[in-house]
ZAMARGU-4260 file (C-alpha; in steps of 0.2 Angstrom, whole numbers, plus 5000, padded with zeros to 4 digits):
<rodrens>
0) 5086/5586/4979 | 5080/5582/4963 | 5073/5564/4959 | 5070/5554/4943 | 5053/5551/4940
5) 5055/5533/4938 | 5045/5518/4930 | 5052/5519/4928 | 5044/5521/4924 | 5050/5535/4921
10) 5048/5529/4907 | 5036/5521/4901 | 5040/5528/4915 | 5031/5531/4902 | 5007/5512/4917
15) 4958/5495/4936 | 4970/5478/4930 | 4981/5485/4914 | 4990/5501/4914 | 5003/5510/4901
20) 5010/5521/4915 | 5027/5518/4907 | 5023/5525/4892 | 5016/5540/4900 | 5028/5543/4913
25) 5044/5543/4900 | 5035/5551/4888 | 5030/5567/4898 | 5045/5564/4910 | 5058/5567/4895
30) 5050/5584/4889 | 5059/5600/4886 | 5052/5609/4902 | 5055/5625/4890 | 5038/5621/4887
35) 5029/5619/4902 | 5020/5634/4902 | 5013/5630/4885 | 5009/5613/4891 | 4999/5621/4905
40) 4989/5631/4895 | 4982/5613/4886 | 4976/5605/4901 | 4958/5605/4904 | 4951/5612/4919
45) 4951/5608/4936 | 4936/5598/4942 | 4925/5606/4954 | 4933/5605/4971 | 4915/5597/4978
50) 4919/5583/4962 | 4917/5565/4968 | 4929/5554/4960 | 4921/5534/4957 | 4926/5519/4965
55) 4939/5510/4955 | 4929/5492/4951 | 4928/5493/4930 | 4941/5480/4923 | 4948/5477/4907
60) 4957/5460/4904 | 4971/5459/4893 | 4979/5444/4885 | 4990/5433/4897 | 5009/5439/4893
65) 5003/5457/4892 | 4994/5455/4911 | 5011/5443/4916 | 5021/5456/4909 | 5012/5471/4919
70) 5015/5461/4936 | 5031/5459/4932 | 5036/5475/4928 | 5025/5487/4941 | 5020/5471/4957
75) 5036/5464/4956 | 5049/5477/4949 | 5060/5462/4937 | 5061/5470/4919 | 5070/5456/4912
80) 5053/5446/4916 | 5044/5458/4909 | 5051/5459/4894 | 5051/5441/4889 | 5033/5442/4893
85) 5032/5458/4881 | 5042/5449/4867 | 5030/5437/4867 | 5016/5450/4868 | 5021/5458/4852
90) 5017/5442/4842 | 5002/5433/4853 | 4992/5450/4855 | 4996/5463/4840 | 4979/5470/4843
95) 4983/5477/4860 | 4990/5493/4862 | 4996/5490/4880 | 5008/5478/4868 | 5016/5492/4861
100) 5015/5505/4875 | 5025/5493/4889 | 5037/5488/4874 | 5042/5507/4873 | 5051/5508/4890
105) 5066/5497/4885 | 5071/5507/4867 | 5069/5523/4876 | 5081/5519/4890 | 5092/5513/4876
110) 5092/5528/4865 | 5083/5519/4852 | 5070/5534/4847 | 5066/5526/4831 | 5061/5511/4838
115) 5049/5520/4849 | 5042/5532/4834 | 5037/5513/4829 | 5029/5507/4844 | 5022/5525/4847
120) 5013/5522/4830 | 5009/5506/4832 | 5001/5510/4848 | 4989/5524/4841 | 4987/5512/4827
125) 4979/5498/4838 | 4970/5509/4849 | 4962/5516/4833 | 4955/5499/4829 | 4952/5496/4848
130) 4939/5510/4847 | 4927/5500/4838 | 4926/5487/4851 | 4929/5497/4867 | 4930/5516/4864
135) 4935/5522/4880 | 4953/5508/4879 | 4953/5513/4861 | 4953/5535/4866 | 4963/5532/4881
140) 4977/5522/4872 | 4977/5534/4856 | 4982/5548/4871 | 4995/5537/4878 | 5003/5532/4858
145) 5004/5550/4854 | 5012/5555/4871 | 5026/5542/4864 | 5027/5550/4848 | 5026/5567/4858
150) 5044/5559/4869 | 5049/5554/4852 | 5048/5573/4843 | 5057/5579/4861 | 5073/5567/4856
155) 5076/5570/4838 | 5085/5582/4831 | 5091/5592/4848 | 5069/5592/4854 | 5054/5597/4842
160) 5045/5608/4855 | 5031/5613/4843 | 5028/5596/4836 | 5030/5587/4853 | 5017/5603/4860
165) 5003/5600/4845 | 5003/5580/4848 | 5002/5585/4870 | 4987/5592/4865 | 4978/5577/4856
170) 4984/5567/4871 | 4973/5577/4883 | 4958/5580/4872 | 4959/5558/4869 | 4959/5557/4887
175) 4945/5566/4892 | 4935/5559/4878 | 4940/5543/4885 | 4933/5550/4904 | 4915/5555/4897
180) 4913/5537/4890 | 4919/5528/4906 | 4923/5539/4921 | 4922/5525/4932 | 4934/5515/4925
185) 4950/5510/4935 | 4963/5509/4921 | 4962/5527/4916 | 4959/5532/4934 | 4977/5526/4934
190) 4985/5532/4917 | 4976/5551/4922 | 4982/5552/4939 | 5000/5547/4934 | 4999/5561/4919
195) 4993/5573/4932 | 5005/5570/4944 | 5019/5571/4930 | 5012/5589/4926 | 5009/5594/4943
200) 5029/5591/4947 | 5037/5598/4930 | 5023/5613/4928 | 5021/5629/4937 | 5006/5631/4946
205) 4997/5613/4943 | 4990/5604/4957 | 5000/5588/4964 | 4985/5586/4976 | 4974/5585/4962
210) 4986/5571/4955 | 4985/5561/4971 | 4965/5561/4974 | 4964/5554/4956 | 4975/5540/4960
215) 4964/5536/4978 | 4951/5530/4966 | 4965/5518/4953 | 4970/5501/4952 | 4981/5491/4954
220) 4982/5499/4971 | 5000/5494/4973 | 5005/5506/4957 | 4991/5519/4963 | 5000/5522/4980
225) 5016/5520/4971 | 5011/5538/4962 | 5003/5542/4979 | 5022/5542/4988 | 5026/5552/4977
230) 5016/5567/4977 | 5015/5565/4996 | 5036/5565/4995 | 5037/5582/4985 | 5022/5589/4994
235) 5035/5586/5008 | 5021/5575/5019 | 5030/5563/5023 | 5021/5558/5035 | 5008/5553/5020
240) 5022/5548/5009 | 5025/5534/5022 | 5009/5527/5025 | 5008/5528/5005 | 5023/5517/5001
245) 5023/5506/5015 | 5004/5502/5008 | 5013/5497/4993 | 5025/5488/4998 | 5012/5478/5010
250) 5005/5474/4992 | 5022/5470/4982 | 5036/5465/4994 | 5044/5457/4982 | 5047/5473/4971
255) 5067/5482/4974 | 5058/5497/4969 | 5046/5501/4982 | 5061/5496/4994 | 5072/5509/4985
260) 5059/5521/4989 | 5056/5518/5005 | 5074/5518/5009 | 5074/5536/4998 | 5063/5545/5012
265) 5070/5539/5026 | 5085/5546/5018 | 5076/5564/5015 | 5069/5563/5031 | 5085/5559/5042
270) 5094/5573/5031 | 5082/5586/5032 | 5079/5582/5052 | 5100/5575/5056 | 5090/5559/5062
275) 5105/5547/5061 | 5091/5534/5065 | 5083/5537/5049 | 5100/5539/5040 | 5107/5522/5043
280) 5089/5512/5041 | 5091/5522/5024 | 5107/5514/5020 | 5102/5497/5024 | 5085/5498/5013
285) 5096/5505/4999 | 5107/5488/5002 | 5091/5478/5001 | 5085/5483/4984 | 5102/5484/4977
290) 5105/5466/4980 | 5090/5464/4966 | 5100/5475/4954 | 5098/5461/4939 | 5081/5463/4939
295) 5080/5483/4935 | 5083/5497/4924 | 5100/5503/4924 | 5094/5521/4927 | 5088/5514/4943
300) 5102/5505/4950 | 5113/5522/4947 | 5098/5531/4958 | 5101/5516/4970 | 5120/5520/4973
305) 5117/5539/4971 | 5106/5541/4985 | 5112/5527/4994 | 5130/5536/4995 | 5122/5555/4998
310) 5114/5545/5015 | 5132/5539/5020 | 5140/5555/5018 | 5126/5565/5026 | 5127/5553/5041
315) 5146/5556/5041 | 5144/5575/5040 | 5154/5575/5024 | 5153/5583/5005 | 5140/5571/4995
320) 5150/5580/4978 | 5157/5561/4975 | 5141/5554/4974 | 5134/5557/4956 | 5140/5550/4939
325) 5136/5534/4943 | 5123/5530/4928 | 5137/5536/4915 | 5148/5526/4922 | 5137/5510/4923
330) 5133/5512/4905 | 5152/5514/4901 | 5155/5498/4909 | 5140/5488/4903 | 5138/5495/4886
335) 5120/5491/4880 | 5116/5485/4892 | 5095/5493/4898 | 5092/5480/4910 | 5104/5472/4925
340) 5123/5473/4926 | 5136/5462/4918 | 5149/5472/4930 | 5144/5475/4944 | 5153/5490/4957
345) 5157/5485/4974 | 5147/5494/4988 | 5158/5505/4998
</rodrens>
């Protein structure tokens, strides 16, 4: 089965105290894979298998709507929050790049590319001038800006694989200049481990193990084993996958995401295994986090009521082929709509 890579974050998703995850995650997420191989080759090497990753205890502060505005969006799962908080980010702190990296996610779940060439560029832009004052934010941040515009050169005209490829190798060569100035630090600890789990799931031959021993050593931890579910759940250790999200969710009950994702490997699980147990405390999780619908991406709910109904028809031994199109459909009937529902399906 194949899952969004959300934050959803997916953009964004496309995020130590700040992150820009979401810009990463979309950004890498929505990438041709006709380039993978190519992408590959640009990654830098492996560390030594002996290597030992730092504690995560460096902190950056940010501006208080851009910090309200990452607890909205990753601790608590409510966009809409998040976005007022980001509105007002754009005008209280211009000269943070996190401003314009967060701000992304909601124009590229809209379609609105040129919108995020902008704050792609703004991004780089601000993390130039950042440099100055804090040169590992100011590398890290160029990387994440260009991984934008990289999403962006994917999206116009049919995909610019080559322009897209030359900026995917600036991204890497601004994070690991970034890692020799701060290794320690907690915020690119996070951003890092998120890109290489990202690679590790759409690349041949990358390490998603890798991926997840970067993200033990990130913060916030509730985002960090967020990633760490996920490399577990593709691994197909699920056993890990669920110490790993009911971590998170220990740390953000509140957030209809993390419940979405627990309720998503009980469901593998109980298929994979025809544990009807399993199946049905799927169904009921996927009933939880739907009931918080207003509060998330579009994109998301559609995965909510996907899986939710490939859970009730593997339960009742029947074809799941009725259980996709929901996310066209959702946008048909609430047109512009990036964030809740104005008409809302009925669960059946």
């Amino acid at each position: 089965m194949k899952f969004k890579f959300s934050l959803q974050a997916t953009l964004a998703l496309v995020t130590g105290a700040v992150l820009a995850q979401s810009a990463i995650l979309s950004s890498i997420n929505h990438l041709n894979l006709n380039i993978a191989p190519a992408i590959a080759a640009t990654k830098p090497a492996k560390p030594n298998s002996n290597m030992v990753f730092p504690a995560p205890r460096t902190r950056t502060k940010q501006g208080s709507n851009v910090e309200r505005a990452k607890e909205a969006m990753f601790r608590d799962g409510d966009y809409i929050k998040a976005k007022e908080y980001l509105d007002a980010a754009l005008k209280t702190e211009p000269n943070e790049p996190l401003t314009y990296a967060m701000s992304t996610l909601y124009p590229f779940s809209a379609g609105d590319y040129e919108r995020v060439k902008d704050y792609g560029e703004k991004t780089v832009k601000a993390a130039e001038k950042l440099t100055k004052t804090n040169a590992m934010r100011g590398n890290l941040y160029q990387g994440v800006g260009l991984a934008i515009l990289a999403a962006y050169e994917m999206k116009k005209d049919n995909g610019g694989a080559l322009g897209a490829l030359s900026k995917l190798q600036k991204v890497f060569e601004f994070i690991d200049k970034a890692k020799k100035l701060e290794p320690n630090n907690s915020e690119l600890n996070l951003i890092k481990g998120y890109m290489d789990l990202l690679l590790a799931v759409n690349v041949p031959f990358s390490d998603t193990n890798q991926a997840i021993e970067q993200l033990q050593n990130a913060e916030p931890r509730y985002l960090a084993l967020r990633g760490m579910y996920i490399g577990h759940r593709d691994l197909k250790q699920y056993d890990k996958a669920s110490v790993a999200i009911n971590a998170a969710l220990r740390l953000a009950p509140q957030n209809p995401e993390m419940t979405y994702y627990k309720a998503q490997l009980l469901a593998i699980r109980g298929r994979e295994q025809k544990n009807d147990t399993d199946l049905r405390e799927s169904i009921k999780l996927f009933e939880v986090a739907y009931q918080k619908r207003n509060r998330l991406l579009l994109s998301t709910i559609a995965q909510i009521l996907s899986e939710r109904c490939q859970a009730k028809t593997a339960l009742a031994r029947t074809s799941s082929d009725g259980c996709y199109g929901f996310e066209a459909q959702l946008k048909q009937d609430n047109p512009n709509l990036v964030v809740g529902l104005t008409k809302i399906p009925p669960l059946n």
